[in-house]
N, C-alpha and C positions, 0 to 999 in steps of 0.2 A: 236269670234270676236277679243278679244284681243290677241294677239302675244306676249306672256311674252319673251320677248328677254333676260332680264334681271328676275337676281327675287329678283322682284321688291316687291312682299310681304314681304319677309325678312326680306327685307335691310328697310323697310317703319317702318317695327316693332321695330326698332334697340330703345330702349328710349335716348330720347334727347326731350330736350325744339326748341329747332331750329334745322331743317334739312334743307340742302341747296345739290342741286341736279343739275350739270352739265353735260350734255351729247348730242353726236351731236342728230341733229333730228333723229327722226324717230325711237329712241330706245326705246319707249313706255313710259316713264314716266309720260305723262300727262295724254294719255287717263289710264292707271292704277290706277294712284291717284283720276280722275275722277270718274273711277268705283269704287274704293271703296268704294266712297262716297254715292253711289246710292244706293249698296249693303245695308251699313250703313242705310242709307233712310227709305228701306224696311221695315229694320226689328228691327229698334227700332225709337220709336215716339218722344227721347227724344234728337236725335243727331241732332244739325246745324251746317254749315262749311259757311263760307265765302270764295270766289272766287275773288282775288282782278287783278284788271289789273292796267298797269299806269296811262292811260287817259280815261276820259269817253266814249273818241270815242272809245277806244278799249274794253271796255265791254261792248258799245253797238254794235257794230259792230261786234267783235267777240264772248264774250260768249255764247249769245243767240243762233245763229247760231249751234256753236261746241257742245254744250250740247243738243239743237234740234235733233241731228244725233244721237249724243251719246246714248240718250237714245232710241229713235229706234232702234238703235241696241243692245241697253243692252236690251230691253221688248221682241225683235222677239229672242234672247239667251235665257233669265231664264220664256219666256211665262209672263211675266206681263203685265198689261193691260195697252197699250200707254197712255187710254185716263185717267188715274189714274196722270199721271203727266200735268202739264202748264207752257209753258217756258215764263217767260216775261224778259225785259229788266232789273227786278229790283232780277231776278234771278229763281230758280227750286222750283217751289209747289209741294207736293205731300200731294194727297186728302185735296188740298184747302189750305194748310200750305206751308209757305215760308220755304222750307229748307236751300237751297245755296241760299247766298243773295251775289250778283253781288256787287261788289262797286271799287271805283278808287281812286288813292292817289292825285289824280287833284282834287277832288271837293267831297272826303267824309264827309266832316263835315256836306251836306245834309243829311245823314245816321248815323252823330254820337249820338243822339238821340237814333234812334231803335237799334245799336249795339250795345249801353252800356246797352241795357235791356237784349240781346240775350246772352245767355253762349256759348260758341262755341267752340267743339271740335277738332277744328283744322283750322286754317287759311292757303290756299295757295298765295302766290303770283305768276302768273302764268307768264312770259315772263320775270323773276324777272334782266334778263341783256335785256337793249335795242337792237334791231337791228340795229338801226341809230346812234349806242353808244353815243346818248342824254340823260343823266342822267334827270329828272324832280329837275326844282325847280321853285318854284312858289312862289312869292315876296319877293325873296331874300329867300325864306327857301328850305332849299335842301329836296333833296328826303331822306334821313336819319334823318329829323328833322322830316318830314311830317309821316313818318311811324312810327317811336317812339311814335309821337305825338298820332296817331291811335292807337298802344300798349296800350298807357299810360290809351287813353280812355274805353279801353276793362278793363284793371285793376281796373278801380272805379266801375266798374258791381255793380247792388246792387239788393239783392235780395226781393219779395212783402213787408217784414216788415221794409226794409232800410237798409239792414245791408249791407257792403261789403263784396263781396262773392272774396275769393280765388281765382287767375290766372292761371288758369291751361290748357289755350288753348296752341295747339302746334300750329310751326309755319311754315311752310313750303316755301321754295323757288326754284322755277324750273326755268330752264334757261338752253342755249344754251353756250357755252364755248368759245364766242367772246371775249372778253376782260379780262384779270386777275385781274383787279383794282377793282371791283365791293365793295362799303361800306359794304356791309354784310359778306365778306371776311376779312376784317379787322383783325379778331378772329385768322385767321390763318395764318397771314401774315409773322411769322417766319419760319415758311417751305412751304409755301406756293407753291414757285416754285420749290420745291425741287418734293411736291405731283403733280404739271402739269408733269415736269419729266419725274415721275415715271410711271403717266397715258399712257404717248406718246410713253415710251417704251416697255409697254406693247400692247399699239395700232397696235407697228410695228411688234410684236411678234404674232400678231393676237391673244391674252389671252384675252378675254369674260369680265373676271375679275371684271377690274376698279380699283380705287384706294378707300378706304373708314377710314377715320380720324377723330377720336372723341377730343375736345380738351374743356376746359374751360375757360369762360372768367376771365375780373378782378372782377366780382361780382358773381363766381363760378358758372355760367346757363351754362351748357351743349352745345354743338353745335357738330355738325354730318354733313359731307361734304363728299360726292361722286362724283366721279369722273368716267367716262366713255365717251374714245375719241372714241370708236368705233363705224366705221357707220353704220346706220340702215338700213331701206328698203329706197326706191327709194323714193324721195320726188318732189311733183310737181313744188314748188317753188325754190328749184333749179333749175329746168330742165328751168326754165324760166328765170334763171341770164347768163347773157354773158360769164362772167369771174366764173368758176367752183370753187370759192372759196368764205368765205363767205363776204358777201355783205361789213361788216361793214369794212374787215381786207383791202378791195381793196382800194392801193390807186391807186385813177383813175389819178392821174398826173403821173404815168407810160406811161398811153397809148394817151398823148394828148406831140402834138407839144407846142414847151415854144417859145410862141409870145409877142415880145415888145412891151410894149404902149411908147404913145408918151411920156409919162414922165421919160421913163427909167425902168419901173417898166417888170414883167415878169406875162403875164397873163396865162393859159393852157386853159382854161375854162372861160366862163362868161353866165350869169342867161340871156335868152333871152325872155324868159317870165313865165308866172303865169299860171296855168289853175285853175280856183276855189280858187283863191286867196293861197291854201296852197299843191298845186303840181305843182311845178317848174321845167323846161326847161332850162337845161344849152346845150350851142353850142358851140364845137370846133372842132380842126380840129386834128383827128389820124394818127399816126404814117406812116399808111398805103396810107395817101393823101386822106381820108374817112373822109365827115362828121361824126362827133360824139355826136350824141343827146341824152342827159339822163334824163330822168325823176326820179325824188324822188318825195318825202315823207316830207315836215316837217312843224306843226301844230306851229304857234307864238313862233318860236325859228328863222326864215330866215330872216336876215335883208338884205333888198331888197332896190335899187336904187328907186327914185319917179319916174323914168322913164318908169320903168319895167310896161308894158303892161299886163291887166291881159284877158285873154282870157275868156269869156263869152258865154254861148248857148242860151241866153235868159237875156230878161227885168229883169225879177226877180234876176239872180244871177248879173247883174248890179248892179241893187238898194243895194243888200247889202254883194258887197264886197269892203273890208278895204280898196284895193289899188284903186289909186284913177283914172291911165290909165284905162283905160278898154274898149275892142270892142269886138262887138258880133261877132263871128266868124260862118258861117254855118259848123254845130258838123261832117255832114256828109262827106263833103270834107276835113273837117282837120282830121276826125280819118281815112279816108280812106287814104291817107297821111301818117299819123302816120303806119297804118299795111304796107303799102307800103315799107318804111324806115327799119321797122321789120324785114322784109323776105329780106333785102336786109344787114341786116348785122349794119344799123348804127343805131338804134335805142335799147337801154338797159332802163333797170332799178335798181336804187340801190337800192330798199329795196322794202320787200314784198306788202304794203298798196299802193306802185305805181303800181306795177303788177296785184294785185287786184282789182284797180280802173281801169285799163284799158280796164281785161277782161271785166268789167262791161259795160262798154261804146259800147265793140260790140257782147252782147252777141244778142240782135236783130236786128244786123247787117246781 
């Protein structure tokens, strides 16, 4: 089942308190670290790992799902019994015990509670760089306060007679190699670029390789950073981006005519509507004399005009969305519409949760 592209055992064994793990898709890193997680599961009663994603939408939405498959194909591989595991939203049981416990850096303090009781052998952060290079910060605290703050909580563990137990979860961060700025980088920020580099010219050399850096911080913890540009197997959510590169790096005012407003100002693009109050419709006009309609992706970060129409399928998503336009549009004419637009070239997506949501809209189409 799995494709050890990399070996990825190894390098996962290397010790360090924090491993952080760059490589384009498709080079197995996730599902690896996923399995050995299961392995672990098996065969000792005393291992639990945390699975963190950014937002809750995205541990509900995605882990459930990914680890769903996963382990069907990990029990039809080593013959275990499927129904030995339970996948829920709040994370992987096996025989009735929570092992991976699902959690997000948007609203874990519901879970800080049950994590500071659990010892945990390893935390992954999984998507640990945005696709929509929207860092999370949540009332004024960034996403570096928010995850500390979770660390911090994991360190007061106490054990049945009170006592504070020793820190000795590792940490792990996987992530896609969009942007070099990422806070958990910070560690290695005096060579930093010197190791993207080194990675890229080993990429062109076609070397398997990667790049791999062990350094210290100022409070002497360990950190371990991998690097690997080389690409993997064929990914479907590429196959579904316009522009063959990644989502976040495009800048889309390349490919958009620069139109005056009345004030002077230069617009390329403007937000023509909502759908579901948080996937949004910008319309302009390309290079080519092509409308250019793009749908994204983005949850209470898109400050939107009062103007801005939000598209509705129904009474119910009326009553309660935020924006205060809204008409019900019939779903079947406008996505029919939408695939239209698709097959013809002017219709993209910038990021993968708009491409996801659409497939969705006509899979009983």
């Amino acid at each position: 089942m799995i494709k050890n592209l990399i070996d990825w055992s190894g390098i996962y064994n290397i010790d360090a308190d924090f491993h952080v793990y760059l490589t384009a898709r498709g080079r197995g890193k996730t599902d690896t670290k996923a399995w050995q997680f299961l392995e672990e599961i098996i065969s000792s009663k005393d291992s639990n790992f945390a699975w963190i994603r950014r937002r809750w939408h995205d541990s509900l939405d995605c882990s459930k799902p990914y680890f769903q498959q996963l382990i069907y194909n990990f029990c039809e591989k080593t013959g275990n019994n499927y129904n030995e595991f339970e996948i829920h939203e709040k994370g992987v049981f096996f025989h009735g015990k929570r092992r991976i416990y699902f959690c997000d850096l948007f609203s874990f303090q519901r879970f800080r509670g049950q994590i500071a009781r659990v010892s945990f052998k390893e935390i992954v952060f999984e998507e640990a760089i945005p696709i929509d290079g929207e860092f999370l910060v949540v009332n004024r605290k960034t996403e570096q306060w928010i995850f500390k703050d979770l660390i911090d909580s994991l360190k007061k563990r106490k054990d049945k007679d009170g006592k504070v137990v020793s820190f000795q979860t590792k940490i792990t961060f996987l992530g896609n190699p969009y942007i070099w700025s990422a806070w958990f980088l910070d560690v290695f920020s005096k060579n930093l670029f010197d190791l993207k580099t080194l990675a890229e010219e080993k990429e062109k050399k076609g070397d398997n390789s990667g790049v791999l850096e062990k350094v210290k911080d100022e409070e002497r913890v360990e950190w371990l950073l991998y690097i690997n540009l080389i690409e993997g197997e064929d990914d479907p959510h590429s196959r579904s981006l316009r522009e063959k590169v990644n989502p976040f790096s495009v800048n889309w005012d390349d490919y958009m005519l620069s139109l005056y407003t009345k004030g002077g100002g230069i617009k390329k693009y403007q937000i023509e509507h909502a759908v579901q109050d948080f996937y949004f419709c910008e319309l302009g006009e390309r290079e080519k004399n092509k409308k250019y309609f793009l749908i994204h992706f983005s949850k209470n970060k898109k400050r939107v005009d009062n103007e801005v129409v939000n598209y509705c399928f129904n009474l119910e998503e009326k009553a309660k969305s935020k924006l205060v336009n809204c008409a019900i549009r019939d779903k079947d004419k406008l996505i029919n519409w939408w695939v239209n637009m698709l097959k013809d070239d002017m219709l993209f997506f910038a990021d993968f949760r708009s491409r996801d949501w659409f497939l969705k809209q006509i899979e009983t189409k």
